[in-house]
C-alpha atoms as one frame of an Amber mdcrd trajectory, in Angstrom:
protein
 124.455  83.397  88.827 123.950  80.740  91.638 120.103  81.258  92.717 120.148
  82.695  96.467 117.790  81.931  99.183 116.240  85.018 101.727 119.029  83.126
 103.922 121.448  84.618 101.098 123.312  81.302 100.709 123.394  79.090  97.642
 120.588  76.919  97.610 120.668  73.263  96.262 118.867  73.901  93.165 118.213
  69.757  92.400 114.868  70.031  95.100 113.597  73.647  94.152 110.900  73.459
  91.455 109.611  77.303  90.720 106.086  77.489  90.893 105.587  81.396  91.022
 108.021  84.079  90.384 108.104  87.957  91.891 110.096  90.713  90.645 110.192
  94.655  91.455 108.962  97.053  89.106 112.226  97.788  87.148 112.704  94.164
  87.087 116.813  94.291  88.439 115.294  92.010  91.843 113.666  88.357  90.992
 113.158  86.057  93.244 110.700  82.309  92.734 108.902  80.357  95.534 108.531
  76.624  94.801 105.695  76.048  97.523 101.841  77.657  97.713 101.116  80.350
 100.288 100.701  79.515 103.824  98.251  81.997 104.316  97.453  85.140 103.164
  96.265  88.644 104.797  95.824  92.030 104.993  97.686  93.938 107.818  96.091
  97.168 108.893  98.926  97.850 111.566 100.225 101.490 111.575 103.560 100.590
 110.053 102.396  98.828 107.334 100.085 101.870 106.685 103.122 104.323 106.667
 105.821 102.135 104.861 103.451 101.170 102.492 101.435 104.380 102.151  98.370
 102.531 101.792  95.673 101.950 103.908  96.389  98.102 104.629  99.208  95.748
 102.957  98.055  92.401 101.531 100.644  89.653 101.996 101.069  86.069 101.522
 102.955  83.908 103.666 105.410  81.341 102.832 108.547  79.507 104.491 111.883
  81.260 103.951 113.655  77.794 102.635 110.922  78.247  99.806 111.976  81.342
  98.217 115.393  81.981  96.622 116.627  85.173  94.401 117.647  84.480  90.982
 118.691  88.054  90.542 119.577  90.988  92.219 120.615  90.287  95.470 123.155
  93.088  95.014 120.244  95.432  95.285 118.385  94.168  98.170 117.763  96.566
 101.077 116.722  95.923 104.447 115.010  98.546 106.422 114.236  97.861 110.137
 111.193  99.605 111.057 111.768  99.573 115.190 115.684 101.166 114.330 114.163
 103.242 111.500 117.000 102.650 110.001 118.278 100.705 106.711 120.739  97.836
 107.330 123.213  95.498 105.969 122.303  92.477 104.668 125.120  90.665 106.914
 123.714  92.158 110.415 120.134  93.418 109.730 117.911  92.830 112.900 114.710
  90.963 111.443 111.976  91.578 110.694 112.903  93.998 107.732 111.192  95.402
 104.981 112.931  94.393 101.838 112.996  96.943  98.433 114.728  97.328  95.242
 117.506  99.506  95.861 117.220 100.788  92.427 113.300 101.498  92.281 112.852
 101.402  95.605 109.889  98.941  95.359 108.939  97.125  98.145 109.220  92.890
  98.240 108.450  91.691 100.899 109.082  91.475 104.510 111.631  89.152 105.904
 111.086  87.931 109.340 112.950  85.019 110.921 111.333  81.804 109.370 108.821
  83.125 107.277 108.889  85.510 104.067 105.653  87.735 103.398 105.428  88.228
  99.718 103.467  91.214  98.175 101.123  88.953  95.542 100.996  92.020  93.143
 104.841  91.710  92.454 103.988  88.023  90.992 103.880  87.032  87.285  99.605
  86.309  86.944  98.322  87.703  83.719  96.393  89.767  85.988  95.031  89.877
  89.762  91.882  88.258  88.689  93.923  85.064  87.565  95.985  85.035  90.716
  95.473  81.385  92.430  92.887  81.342  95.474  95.756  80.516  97.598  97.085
  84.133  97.230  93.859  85.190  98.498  93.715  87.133 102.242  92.079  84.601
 104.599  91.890  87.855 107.216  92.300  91.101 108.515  95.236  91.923 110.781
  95.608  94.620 113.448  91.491  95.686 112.025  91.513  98.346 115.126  94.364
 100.608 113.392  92.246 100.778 109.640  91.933 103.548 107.967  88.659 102.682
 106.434  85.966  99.484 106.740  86.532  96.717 104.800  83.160  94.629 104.150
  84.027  91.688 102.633  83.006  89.024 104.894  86.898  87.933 106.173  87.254
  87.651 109.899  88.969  90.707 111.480  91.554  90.544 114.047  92.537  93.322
 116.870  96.088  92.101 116.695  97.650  88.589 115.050  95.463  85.922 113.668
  95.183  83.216 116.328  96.537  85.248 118.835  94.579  88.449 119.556  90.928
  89.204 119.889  88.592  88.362 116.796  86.603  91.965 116.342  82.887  91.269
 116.583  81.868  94.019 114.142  78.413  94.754 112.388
């Protein structure tokens, strides 16, 4: 199978060097990034709370050119939060959530340029020996959390950059 990128079209594999692989939990979805994290966060925004059903998600950011499936693209879903609704992958509105459509475990989210990888779903030996760059460099949407989060990491009432920076105690 040809490896596919989040734009779904075959990707020239001559310039893509895996450096860190993801797959869902029954392992029928894997997809590789070739590039470190742009960032990395925590999102505390009521939607990630409720899609999620945790209390924050924890994502790190890369470019959508540096990801590309190397199985399973047959089972990709696309659910649009703001439709509440799941879509095709010709036609879905971004940003989507994207799942397994066989465990239903959740990959990532898929906005326009940029492709927000959960760093659990990677291949570390365990979370302890995940690289720094996985690491949240914030909180996102802090006003909406369920609980406090004391770990020193600069909390944001909306978007990094482009929202209020909480002064907490």
């Amino acid at each position: 199978m040809a490896a596919l990128g989040p734009a779904y079209g075959v990707m020239d594999d001559s310039a893509f060097v895996p450096r860190y692989r993801a797959q869902c939990h029954c392992g029928a979805v894997c997809y590789e990034v070739c590039a470190d994290p742009l960032d990395a966060k925590y999102c505390h925004c009521r939607d990630c709370q409720l899609l999620h059903g945790a209390p924050m998600q924890w994502a790190a950011i890369f470019h959508k050119a540096d990801v590309r499936f190397v199985r399973g693209v047959e089972h990709l879903r696309f659910y649009n939060a703001q439709r509440q609704a799941y879509q095709p992958l010709d036609g879905r509105e971004l940003p989507v959530k994207v799942s397994c459509g066989i465990c239903g475990s959740l990959l990532a989210d898929e906005g326009r340029r940029m492709w927000l990888a959960f760093p659990t779903l990677f291949e570390f030996p365990s979370v302890r020996d995940m690289p720094a760059v996985f690491m949240p460099s914030c909180h996102l949407f802090y006003g909406q959390r369920v609980r406090d989060v004391e770990d020193g990491l600069p909390k944001w009432a909306g978007h990094k950059g482009k929202s209020p920076l909480l002064d907490l105690p």
